[in-house]
C-alpha positions as CSV (number, residue, x, y, z in Angstrom):
1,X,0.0,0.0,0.0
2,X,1.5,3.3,-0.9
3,X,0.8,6.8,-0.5
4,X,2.7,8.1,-2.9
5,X,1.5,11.1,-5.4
6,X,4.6,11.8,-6.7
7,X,5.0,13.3,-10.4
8,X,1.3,13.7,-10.7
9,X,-0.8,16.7,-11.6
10,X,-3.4,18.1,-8.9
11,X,-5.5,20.8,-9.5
12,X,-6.7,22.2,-5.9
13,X,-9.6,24.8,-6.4
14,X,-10.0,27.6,-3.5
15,X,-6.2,27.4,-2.8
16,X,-5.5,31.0,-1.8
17,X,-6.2,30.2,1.8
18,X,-7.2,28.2,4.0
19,X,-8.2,24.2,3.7
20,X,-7.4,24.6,-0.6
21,X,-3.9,26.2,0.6
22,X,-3.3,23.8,3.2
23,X,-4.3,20.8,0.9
24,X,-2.0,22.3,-2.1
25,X,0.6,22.6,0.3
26,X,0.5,19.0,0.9
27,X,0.5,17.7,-2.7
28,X,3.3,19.8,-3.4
29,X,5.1,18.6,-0.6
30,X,4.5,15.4,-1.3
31,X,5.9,16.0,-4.9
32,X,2.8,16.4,-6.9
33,X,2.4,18.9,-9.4
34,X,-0.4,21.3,-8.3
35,X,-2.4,24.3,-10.0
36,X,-3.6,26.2,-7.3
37,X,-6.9,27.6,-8.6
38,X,-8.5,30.7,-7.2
39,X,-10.6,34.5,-7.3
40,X,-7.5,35.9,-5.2
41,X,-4.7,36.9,-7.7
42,X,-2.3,38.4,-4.7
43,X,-3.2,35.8,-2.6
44,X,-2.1,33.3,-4.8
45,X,1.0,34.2,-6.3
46,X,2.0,34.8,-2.6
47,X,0.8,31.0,-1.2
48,X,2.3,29.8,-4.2
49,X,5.8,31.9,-4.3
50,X,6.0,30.1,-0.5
51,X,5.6,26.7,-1.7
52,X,7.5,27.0,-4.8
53,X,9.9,28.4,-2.5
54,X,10.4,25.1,-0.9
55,X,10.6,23.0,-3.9
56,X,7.1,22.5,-4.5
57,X,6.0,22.8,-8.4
58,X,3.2,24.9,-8.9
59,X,1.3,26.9,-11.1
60,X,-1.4,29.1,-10.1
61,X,-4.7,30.0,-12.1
62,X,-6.8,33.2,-10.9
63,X,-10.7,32.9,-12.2
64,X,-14.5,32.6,-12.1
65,X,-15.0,28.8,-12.2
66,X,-18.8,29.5,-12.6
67,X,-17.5,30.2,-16.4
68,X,-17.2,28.0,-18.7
69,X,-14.6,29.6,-20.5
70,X,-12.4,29.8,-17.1
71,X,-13.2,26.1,-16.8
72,X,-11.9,25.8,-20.6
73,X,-8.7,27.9,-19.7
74,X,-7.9,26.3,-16.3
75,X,-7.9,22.7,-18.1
76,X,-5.4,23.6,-20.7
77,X,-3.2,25.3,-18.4
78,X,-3.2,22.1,-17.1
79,X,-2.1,20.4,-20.1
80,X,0.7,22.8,-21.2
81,X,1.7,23.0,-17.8
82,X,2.2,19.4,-17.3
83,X,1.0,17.3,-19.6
84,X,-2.6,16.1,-18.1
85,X,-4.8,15.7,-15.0
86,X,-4.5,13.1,-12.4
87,X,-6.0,14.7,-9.0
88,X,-9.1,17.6,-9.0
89,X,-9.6,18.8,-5.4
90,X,-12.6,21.7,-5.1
91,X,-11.8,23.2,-1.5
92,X,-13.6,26.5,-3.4
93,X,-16.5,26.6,-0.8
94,X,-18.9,29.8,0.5
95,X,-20.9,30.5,3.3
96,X,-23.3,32.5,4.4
97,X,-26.0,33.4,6.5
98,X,-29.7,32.7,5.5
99,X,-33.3,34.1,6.6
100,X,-35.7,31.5,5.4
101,X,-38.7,33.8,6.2
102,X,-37.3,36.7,4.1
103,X,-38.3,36.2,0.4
104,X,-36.1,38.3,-0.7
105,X,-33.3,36.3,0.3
106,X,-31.8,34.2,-2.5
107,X,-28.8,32.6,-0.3
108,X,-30.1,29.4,-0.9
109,X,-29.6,29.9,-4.8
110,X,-26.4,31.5,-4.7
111,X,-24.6,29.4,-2.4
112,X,-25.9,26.3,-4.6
113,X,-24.8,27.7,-7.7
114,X,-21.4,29.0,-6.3
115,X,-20.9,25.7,-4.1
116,X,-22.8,22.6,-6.0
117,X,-23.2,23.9,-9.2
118,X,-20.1,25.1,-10.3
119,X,-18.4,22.2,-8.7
120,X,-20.4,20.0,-10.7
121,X,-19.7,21.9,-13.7
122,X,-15.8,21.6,-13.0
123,X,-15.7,17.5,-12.5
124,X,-17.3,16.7,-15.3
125,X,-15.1,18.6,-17.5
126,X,-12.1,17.5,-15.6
127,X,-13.8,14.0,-16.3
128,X,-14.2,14.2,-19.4
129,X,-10.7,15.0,-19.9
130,X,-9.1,12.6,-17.6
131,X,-10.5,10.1,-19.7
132,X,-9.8,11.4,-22.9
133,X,-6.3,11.7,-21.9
134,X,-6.2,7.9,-20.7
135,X,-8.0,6.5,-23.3
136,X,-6.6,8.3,-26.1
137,X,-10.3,9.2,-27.7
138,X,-10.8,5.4,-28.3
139,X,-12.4,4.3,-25.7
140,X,-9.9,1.1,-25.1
141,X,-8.7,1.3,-22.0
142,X,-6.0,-0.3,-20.2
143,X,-7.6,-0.9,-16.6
144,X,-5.2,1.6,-14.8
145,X,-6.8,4.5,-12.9
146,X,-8.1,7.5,-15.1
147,X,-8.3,10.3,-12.2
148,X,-9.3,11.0,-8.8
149,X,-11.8,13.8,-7.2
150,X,-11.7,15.0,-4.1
151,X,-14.5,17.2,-3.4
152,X,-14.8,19.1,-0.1
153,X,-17.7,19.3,2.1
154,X,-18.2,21.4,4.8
155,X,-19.2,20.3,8.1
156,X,-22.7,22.2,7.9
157,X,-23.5,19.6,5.7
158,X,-23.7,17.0,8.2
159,X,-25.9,18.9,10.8
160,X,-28.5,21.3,10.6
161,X,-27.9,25.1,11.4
162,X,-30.8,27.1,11.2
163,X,-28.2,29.9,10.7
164,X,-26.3,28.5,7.6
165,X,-29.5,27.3,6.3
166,X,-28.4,27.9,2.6
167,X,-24.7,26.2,3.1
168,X,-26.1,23.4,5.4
169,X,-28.1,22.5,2.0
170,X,-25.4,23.3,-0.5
171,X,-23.0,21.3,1.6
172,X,-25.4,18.4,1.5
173,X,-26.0,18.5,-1.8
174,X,-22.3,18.1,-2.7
175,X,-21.7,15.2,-0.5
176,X,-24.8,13.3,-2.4
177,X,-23.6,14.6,-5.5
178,X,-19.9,13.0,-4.8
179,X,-21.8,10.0,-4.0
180,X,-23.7,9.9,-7.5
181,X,-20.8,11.0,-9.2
182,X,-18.6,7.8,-8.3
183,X,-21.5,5.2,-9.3
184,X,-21.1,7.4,-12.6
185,X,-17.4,7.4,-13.1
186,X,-16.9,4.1,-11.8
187,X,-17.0,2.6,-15.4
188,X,-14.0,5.1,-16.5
189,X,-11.8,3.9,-13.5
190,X,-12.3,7.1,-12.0
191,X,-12.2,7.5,-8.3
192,X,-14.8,10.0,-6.2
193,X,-14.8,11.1,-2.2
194,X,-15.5,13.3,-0.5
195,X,-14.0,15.1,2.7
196,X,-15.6,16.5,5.5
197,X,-14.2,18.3,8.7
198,X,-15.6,17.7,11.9
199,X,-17.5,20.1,14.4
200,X,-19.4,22.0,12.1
201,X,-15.9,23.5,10.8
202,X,-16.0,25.5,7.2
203,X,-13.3,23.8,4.3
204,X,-12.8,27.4,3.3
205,X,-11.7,28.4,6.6
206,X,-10.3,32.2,5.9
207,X,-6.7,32.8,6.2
208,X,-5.6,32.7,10.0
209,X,-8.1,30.0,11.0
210,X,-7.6,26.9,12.0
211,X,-7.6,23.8,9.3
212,X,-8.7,20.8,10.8
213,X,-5.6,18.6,11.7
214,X,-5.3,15.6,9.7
215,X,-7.1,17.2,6.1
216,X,-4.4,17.8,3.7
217,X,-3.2,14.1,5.2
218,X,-6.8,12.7,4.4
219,X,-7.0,14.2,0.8
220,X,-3.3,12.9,0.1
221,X,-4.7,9.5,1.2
222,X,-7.9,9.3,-1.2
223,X,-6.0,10.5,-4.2
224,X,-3.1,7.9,-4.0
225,X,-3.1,4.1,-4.9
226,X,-3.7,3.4,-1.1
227,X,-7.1,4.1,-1.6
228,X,-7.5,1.9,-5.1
229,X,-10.6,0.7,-3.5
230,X,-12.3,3.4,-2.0
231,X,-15.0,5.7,-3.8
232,X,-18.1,7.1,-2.9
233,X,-17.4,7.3,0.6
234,X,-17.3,10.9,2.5
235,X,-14.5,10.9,5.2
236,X,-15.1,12.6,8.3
237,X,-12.3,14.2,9.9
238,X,-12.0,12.9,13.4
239,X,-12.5,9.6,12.7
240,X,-10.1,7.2,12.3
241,X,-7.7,7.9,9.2
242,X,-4.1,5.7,7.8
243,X,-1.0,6.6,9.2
244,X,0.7,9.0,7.8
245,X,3.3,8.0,5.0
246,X,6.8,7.4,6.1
């Protein structure tokens, strides 16, 4: 059983700050080739100026993944970059507060396009492409892996908050959609889980927070060939995870 990522290509979305940062952090230290995606210009080219700094190849990629044209861009950077796409992490996650009595309020439909929708939108064109690039448009494959997703969910998603109404549902949604996602990629050899923090705790923690011991660890695990047999499983920080490589 190994853990190693070496030599393969990550894309980590939200990775200006917080869990994305933390989680490129760890591919690149683990000698992955990562393309940290993000809104934040400055904040990336600084997170990835530090990592680069200690060894770690990286690219980063400033956009609105809600566009299909950014999605477009993103995946050829990709390719020219480095030749292909082994690893998609979305860490890209909002939150915010919701009155359910107002009807003005349209949380609930942003938060579902910015959080479900638009990660949706971004795994099945990074599916698409990780098996055209492993089955070389033919269709034959050769039973190896075509790709692993990683998709975050935040803890709201596994309790009610009458609060976070509109990200307790958005975060559900994504953990049943990473669910229904493997049973559909399962046929191309492509691997999809989900991870969630424990405590109620945001993915998209803001710079200066806390990120949840153990996550960049967890994500490392579920993209290498240790976890050749897992998919459609959410992993809850705080439970019981592998030991750490090495």
């Amino acid at each position: 059983m190994t853990f190693a990522i070496a030599g393969r290509t990550a894309i980590v979305t939200g990775a200006a700050r917080g869990a994305g940062l933390a989680i490129a952090r760890g591919l690149a230290g683990e000698g992955a080739n990562v393309i940290m995606a993000d809104l934040d210009e400055a904040a990336l080219e600084r997170a990835a100026a530090a990592i680069a700094g200690s060894g770690g190849q990286v690219r980063v990629f400033a956009g609105d993944l809600r566009e299909k044209l950014t999605v477009k861009n993103l995946l050829a950077l990709a390719q020219d970059a480095f030749g292909g796409i082994d690893i998609l992490v979305t860490a890209a996650h909002q939150g915010a507060a919701t009155d359910p009595l107002a009807e003005e309020d349209r949380t609930l439909e942003d938060l579902l396009e910015r959080n479900l929708l638009a990660g949706y939108r971004l795994c099945r064109a990074v599916a698409r492409r990780m098996i055209r690039l492993h089955e070389g448009g033919d269709g034959d494959g050769d039973g190896a892996p075509a790709g692993v997703i990683v998709n975050l969910v935040a803890g709201a998603g596994l309790a009610a908050r009458p609060d976070m109404l509109a990200a307790s549902v958005s975060a559900a949604a994504m953990a049943q959609m990473t669910r229904a996602l493997a049973l559909a990629l399962a046929p191309h050899r492509i691997r999809v889980n989900g991870v969630a923090p424990g405590g109620g705790a945001d993915p998209a923690a803001a710079a200066g927070e806390a990120v949840p011991d153990g996550l960049a660890r967890a994500v490392q695990y579920l993209a290498s060939p240790a976890a050749a047999g897992v998919t459609g499983q959410i992993v809850t920080l705080g439970g019981i995870l592998p030991e750490a490589p090495g």
